[in-house]
Each structure stands twice: as C-alpha cells, then as structure tokens.
C-alpha positions in Angstrom: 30.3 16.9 -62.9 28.7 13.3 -63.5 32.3 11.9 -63.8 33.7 13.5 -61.1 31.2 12.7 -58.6 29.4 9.3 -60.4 27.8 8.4 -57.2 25.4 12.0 -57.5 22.2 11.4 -59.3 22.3 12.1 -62.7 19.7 14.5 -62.3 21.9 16.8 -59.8 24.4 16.9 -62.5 22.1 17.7 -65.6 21.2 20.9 -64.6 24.8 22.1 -64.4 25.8 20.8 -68.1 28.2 24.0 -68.7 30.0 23.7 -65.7 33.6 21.6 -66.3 37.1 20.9 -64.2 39.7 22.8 -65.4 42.4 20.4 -64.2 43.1 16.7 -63.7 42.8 16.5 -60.0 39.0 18.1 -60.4 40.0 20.5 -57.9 38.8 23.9 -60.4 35.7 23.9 -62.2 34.4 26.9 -64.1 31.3 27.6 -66.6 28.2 29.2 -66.8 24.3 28.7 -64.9 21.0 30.1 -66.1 18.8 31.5 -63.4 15.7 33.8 -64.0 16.2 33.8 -67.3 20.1 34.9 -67.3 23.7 33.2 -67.7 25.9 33.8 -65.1 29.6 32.6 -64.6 30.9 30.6 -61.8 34.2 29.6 -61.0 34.8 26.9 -58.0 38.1 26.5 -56.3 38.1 23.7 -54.2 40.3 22.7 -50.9 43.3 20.8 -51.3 42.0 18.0 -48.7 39.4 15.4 -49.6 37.9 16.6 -52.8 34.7 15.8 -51.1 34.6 18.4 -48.2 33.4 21.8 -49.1 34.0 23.9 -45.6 37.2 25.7 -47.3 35.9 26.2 -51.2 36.3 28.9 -53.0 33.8 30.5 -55.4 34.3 33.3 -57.9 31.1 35.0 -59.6 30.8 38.1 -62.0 30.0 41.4 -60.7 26.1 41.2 -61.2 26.4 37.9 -58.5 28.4 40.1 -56.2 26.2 42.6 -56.2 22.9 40.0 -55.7 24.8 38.0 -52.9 25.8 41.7 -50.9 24.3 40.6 -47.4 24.1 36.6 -47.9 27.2 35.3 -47.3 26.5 34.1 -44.1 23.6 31.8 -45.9 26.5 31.3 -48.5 28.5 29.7 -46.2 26.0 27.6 -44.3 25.3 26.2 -48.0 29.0 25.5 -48.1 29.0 23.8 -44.9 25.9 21.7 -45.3 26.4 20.3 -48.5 28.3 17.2 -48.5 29.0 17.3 -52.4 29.7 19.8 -55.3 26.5 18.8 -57.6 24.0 19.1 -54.5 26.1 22.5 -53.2 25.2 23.9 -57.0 21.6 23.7 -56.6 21.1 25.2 -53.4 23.5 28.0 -54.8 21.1 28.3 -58.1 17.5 27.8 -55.5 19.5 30.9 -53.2 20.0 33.4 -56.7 16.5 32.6 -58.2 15.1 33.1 -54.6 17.3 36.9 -54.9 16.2 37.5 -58.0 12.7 37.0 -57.5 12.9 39.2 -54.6 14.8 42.2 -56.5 12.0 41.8 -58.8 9.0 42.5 -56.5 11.0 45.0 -54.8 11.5 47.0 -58.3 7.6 46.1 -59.1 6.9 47.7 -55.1 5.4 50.7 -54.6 7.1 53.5 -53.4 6.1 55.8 -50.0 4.8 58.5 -52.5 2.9 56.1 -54.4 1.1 54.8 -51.1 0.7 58.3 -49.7 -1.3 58.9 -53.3 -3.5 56.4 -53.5 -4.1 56.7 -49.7 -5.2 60.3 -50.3 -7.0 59.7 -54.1 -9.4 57.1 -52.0 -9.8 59.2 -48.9 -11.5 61.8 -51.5 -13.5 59.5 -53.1 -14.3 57.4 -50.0 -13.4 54.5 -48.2 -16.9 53.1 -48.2 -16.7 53.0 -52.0 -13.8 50.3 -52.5 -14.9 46.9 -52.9 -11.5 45.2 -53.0 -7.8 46.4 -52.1 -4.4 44.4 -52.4 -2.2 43.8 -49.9 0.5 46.0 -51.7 -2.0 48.6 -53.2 -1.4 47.7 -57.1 -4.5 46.4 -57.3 -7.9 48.7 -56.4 -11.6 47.3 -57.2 -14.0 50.9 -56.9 -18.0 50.2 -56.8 -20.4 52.9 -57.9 -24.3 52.1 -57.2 -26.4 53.3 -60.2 -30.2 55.1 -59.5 -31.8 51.3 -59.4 -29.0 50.4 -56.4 -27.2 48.4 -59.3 -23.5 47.6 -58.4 -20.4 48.6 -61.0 -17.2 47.6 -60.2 -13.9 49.8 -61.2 -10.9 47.5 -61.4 -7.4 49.8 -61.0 -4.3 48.6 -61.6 -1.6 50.9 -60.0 1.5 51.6 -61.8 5.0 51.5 -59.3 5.5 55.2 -61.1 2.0 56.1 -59.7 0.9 59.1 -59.9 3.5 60.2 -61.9 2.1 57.1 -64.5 -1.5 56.3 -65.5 -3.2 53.4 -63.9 -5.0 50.6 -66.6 -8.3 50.3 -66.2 -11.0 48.0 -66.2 -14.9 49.0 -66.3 -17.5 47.2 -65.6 -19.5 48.8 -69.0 -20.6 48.5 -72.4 -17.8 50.6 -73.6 -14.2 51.0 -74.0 -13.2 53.2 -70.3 -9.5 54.7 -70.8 -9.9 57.9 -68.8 -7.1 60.6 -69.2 -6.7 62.4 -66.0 -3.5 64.5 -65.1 -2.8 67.0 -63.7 0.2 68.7 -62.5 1.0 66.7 -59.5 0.2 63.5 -61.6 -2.9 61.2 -62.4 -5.8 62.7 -60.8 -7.5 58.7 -59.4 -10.2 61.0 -58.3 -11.2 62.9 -61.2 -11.3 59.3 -62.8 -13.7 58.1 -60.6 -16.3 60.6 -61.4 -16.2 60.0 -64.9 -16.6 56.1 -64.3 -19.6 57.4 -62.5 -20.5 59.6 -65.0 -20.6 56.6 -67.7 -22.5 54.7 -65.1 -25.3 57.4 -65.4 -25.9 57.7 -68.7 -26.0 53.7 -69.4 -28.6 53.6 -66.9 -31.6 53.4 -69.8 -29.4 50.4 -71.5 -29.2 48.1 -68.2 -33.0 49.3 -67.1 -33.9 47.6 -71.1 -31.4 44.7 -70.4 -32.2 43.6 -66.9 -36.5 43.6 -68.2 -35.4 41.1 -70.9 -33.1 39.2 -68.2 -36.2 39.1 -65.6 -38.8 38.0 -68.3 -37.2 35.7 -70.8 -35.3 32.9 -71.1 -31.6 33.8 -71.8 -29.2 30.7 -73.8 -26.3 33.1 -74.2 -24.6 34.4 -72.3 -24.6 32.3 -69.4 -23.7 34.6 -66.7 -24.9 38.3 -68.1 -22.4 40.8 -67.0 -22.9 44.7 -66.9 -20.3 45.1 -69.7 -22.4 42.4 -71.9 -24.3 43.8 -75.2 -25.3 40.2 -76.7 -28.3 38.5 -75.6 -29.7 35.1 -77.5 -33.1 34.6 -76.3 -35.2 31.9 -76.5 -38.5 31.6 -78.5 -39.6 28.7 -77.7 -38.5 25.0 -78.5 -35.4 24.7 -80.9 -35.9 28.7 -81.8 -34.2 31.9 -80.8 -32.5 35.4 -81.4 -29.1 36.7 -81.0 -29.7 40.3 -80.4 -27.0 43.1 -80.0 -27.2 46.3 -78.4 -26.2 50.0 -78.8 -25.0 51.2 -76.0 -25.5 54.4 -76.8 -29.0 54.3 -77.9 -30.5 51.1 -76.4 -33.9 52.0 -77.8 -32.9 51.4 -81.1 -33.5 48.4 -83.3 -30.6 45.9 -82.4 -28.7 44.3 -84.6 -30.7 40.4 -84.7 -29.8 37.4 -85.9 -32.8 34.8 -86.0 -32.1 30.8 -85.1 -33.9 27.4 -85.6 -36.2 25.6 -88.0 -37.4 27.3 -91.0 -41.0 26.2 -90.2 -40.8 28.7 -87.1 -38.3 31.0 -88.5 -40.1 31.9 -91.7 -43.3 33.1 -89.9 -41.3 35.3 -87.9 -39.3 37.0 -90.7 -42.6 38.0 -92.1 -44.3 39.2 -89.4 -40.9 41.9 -89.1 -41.1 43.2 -92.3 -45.0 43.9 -91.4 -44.1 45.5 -88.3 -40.9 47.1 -88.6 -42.3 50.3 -89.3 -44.1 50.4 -86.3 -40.8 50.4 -83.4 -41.3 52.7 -81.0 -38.5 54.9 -79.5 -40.7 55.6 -76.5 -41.9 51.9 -75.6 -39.4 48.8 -74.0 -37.0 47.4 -75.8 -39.1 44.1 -74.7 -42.4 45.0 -76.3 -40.9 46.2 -78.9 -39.1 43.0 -80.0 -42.5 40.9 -78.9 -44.2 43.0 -81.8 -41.6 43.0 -84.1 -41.4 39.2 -84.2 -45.5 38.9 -83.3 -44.3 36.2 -80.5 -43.8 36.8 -76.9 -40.7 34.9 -75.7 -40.4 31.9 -73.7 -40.3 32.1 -69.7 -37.1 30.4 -68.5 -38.6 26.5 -67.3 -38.3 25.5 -63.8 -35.8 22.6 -65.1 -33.3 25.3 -67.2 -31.1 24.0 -70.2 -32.3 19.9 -68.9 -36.3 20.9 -69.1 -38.3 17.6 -71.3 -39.6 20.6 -73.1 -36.3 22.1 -74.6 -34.1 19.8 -75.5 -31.6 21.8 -75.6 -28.3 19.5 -75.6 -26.4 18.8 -79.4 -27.5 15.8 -80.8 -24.5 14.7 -81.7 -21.9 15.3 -78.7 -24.3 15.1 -76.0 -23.0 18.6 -74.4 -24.3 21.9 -74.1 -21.7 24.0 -74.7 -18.8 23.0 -77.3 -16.3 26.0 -77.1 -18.1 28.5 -75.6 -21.3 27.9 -78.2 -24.3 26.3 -77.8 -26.0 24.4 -80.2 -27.9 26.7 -82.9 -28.7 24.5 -85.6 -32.0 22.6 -85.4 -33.8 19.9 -87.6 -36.6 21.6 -89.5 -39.1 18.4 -89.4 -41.9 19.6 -86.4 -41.8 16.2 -84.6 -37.6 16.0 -84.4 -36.4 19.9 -84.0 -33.4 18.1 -82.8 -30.7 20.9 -81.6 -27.1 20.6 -83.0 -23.5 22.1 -82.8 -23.0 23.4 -86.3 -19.3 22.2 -86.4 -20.8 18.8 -84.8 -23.4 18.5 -87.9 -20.7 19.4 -90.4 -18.7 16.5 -89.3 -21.3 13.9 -89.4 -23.0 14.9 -92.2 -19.5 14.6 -93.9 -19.0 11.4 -93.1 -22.1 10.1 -94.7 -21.6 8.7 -98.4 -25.1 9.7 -99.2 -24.1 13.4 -98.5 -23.2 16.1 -101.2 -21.7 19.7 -101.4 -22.8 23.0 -102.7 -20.4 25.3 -102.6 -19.5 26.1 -98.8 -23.0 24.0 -97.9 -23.3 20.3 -97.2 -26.5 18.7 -97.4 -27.9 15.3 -96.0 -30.4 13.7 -93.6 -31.0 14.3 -89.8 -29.5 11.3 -87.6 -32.1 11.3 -85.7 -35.4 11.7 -87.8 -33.6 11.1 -91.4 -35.6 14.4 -92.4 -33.0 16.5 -95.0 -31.0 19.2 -93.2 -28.3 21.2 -94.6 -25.4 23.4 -92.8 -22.5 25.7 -94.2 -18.5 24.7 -93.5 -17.2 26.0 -90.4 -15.7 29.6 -90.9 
C-alpha cells in the first residue's frame, strides 16, 4: 500500500502489511486484517477511473464479514464516499468491524428478558430496601444485611447472561469462603442465597463484636483499612513493638495464632510473661483482656499524630517510607536509645553491602546505621 499511495503516511499503511495489489495497474488488492483478535480476508476492486476515487469500489469479504456488516452498508458506503484514499478507507473499515464486534459482544454478554424478570422477582422477595448497588444492565448486584450491632455487610452478585438457569459468583463481605449452592427447579434460588449470607452474618457476630473492641482501643499498623472479611490484626505495643495476631473465625475466643515484633529487650519480657499466663485464657472474657494478660502489657492507644507521632517513629530507616509493598517496617534496632524501625528486605540490603558484615547460614549480621549497635536479620524468603 505504501508504494501505491507514497504520499499516505507510513503509519496508515503499516497497519494493513498483508494487504497487496494483485495487478500492475494497482487496481485489485487482496489479503488479510486482524480485528478483535481475528483474521479476516478482504478483497478491493477498484474503479477503472482515477485510481484515487473510491465512489465506485468494490469490496469482497468472507462470510463471517457479511454476516457482521448485514444492516451497515449504508455506513459502508458513506466510508466509501468520504475517503479520498485506499489506506485512510481501510481504517475506517477496520474502526467500523471492531466497533461491530464489540457490540455483538456485549449483546451475547446481555441479559436476556427472563433473566431480568428473575432478578427483578429474586429482589422483590428479598427487598428493594436491601440493595446497596445495582448496574445499569443488572449483572452486577451489591446486597447489604445489617448485623444485631447495626453493622453493614455487603453481598456483591455477579449475574450470569444464563441466569437463573446458571449460578451467580459471589462475593461476601466475611471471614470465610461464601459459595452458596441454591437451585431449584426453576433455577438458582438468589433468594434462598440471601438468607444464608444472612445466616453467616449471624453467627460471626461474636468475631466482629472481639474485632471492632481491639479496633476501638488499640492502635492498629496492619491492616490499614480493616475490612469485615479481615482476620489479621498487627497491634501496637508501644514504641518499635508489636503483634501480628490471627483469628478463627469460627471460634474467635480462642487463642490466635501470634507472632511477636521488635527489640528483644521488650520482646523477651513479653514471651515470658505468656508462658506464665497461658494457662490462665479465658473462654468467657474479651479477646482484648485476654491478650492484655497474656502478654502482662496493655496496648498502646492510637496517638493523636498516627504513623508521623515524635513518639513512634514508625517510618524504615533506610527508605524513608512507611509501607514498601504492602509491609511495614517490622524489624527494629535492639539498643533502647535507637529502636530504629526497618523494612527487613531494606536492612538485608544495607547490611549486605557493608564489608564489615558476615553470614550465618540464611542470617546476616552487622551494625545499625543509625546507632552502630549489632543487629542481625534473615535473607528475604
């Protein structure tokens, strides 16, 4: 194409590289496009005038063209008519069959009546007053259920085009997997889903009551923005110390799994005082006190100044940031006058760059940069 029309941008012609002129005079050209992810053949038959004048051309396509262009020739031909060249007709023929085929493609991924008539009915029986969100084109269905403490869960739904005759996918705002199975004769029963969404709500209502006490009275690192279907808490002891914590859904009384954080001068006192006291948890008590006695240290309020407070210096040492892919730092300098905080993958690197430092196994060991006090770390996993 770039020969037979050099005075056409390059550009017009390069996305057309398998189209060619089948004769001398450049009057047939045939080859192949790709639109949407498919080849198509073309063939071009141009008027026996000026080679430049389009009104009279004739194009050729394979069946599956013929049957996307049924009801645009009319456009076809204003194309035709426009376009003072081949190269710039081409791609406003190739913008016209990606505009089709993205419309064929929503209109396969559309819902059908029945399918509107059923989710019309499935949220009439559950209520109107219970959706927090609806798509324009109903594949997409947000549900909210309040628990006894007026606490808001959110039931995201997203409607199959074989609905009801197909399951929806779900997506719960809980601690646990939620894949309901729900049909019935006439097809997925949205209804009969609902309730057991509300159903799960219930019964977790002990492990977000023990959740939002430790939310309301500590001071949370991780994560960031708590929601309903989060387990993990790390809690702050105090300055350069805290706890990773994981809880059972199911029994969110229980001893949670714990992982401790920080300097061993303020770590090792608190590791004692748990194998003192860990005979004395109590099913019947707060998760909160419980944890408070188990580590014999109430936990730090959240300071009026967050993550920046002078009092918990709470940036890495080393980058300067808070977060470094998704983590915070957890690693702190054991000397009491330093308890600089550092990314462990941070302190790796700049301890490895020190001559002075030497390996163990998978642990590094070397000085502070701040304090020069000796601080060790393991290799990234």
């Amino acid at each position: 194409l770039q020969s037979a029309f050099p005075d056409m941008a390059a550009g017009s012609c390069d996305s057309w590289p398998l189209v060619l002129p089948r004769d001398g005079k450049r009057r047939s050209y045939v080859g192949y496009f790709c639109a949407g992810g498919s080849d198509f053949k073309i063939q071009i038959h141009m008027p026996s005038g000026a080679r430049h004048c389009l009104d009279e051309a004739r194009i050729n396509v394979d069946w599956r063209l013929q049957c996307l262009l049924n009801g645009s020739e009319t456009v076809l031909q204003q194309r035709l008519e426009q376009c003072q060249h081949l190269p710039s007709f081409l791609i406003e023929f190739k913008s016209l069959i990606e505009k089709l085929l993205c419309s064929n493609k929503r209109s396969e991924n559309a819902l059908s009546i029945l399918a509107h008539k059923a989710i019309a009915a499935a949220i009439s029986e559950i209520g109107w007053d219970k959706v927090n969100y609806i798509s324009d084109n109903f594949d997409t269905i947000q549900l909210m259920a309040c628990d006894t403490k007026q606490r808001r869960h959110v039931l995201s739904v997203r409607i199959p085009s074989q609905f009801p005759s197909s399951a929806p996918t779900f997506l719960a705002d809980l601690p646990v997997s939620f894949s309901p199975i729900s049909v019935t004769a006439g097809g997925f029963a949205l209804f009969t889903a609902y309730k057991m969404f509300q159903e799960r709500v219930e019964f977790h209502q002990d492990f977000w009551d023990m959740l939002d006490e430790i939310d309301n009275n500590t001071w949370i690192l991780e994560p960031e923005w708590p929601t309903r279907s989060s387990v993990m808490r790390r809690i702050a002891f105090g300055r350069s110390a805290s706890v990773q914590i994981d809880l059972d859904p199911y029994h969110p009384r229980a001893l949670p799994e714990y992982k401790l954080m920080g300097p061993d001068h303020v770590i090792n006192p608190i590791r004692q005082n748990i194998i003192s006291q860990l005979a004395f948890w109590d099913l019947e008590i707060s998760l909160l006190d419980n944890l408070q006695g188990l580590f014999g240290t109430e936990f730090a309020k959240k300071p009026p100044g967050g993550k920046d407070s002078l009092q918990f210096r709470t940036e890495c040492g080393i980058c300067y940031a808070y977060r470094l892919d998704g983590r915070i730092p957890e690693k702190a300098c054991d000397n009491p006058q330093c308890l600089q905080l550092f990314h462990p993958v941070c302190l790796y690197e700049w301890l490895r760059s020190l001559p002075s430092c030497h390996q163990s196994f998978n642990t590094l060991f070397g000085q502070c940069p701040y304090c020069s006090q000796d601080i060790t770390t393991q290799m990234p996993s």
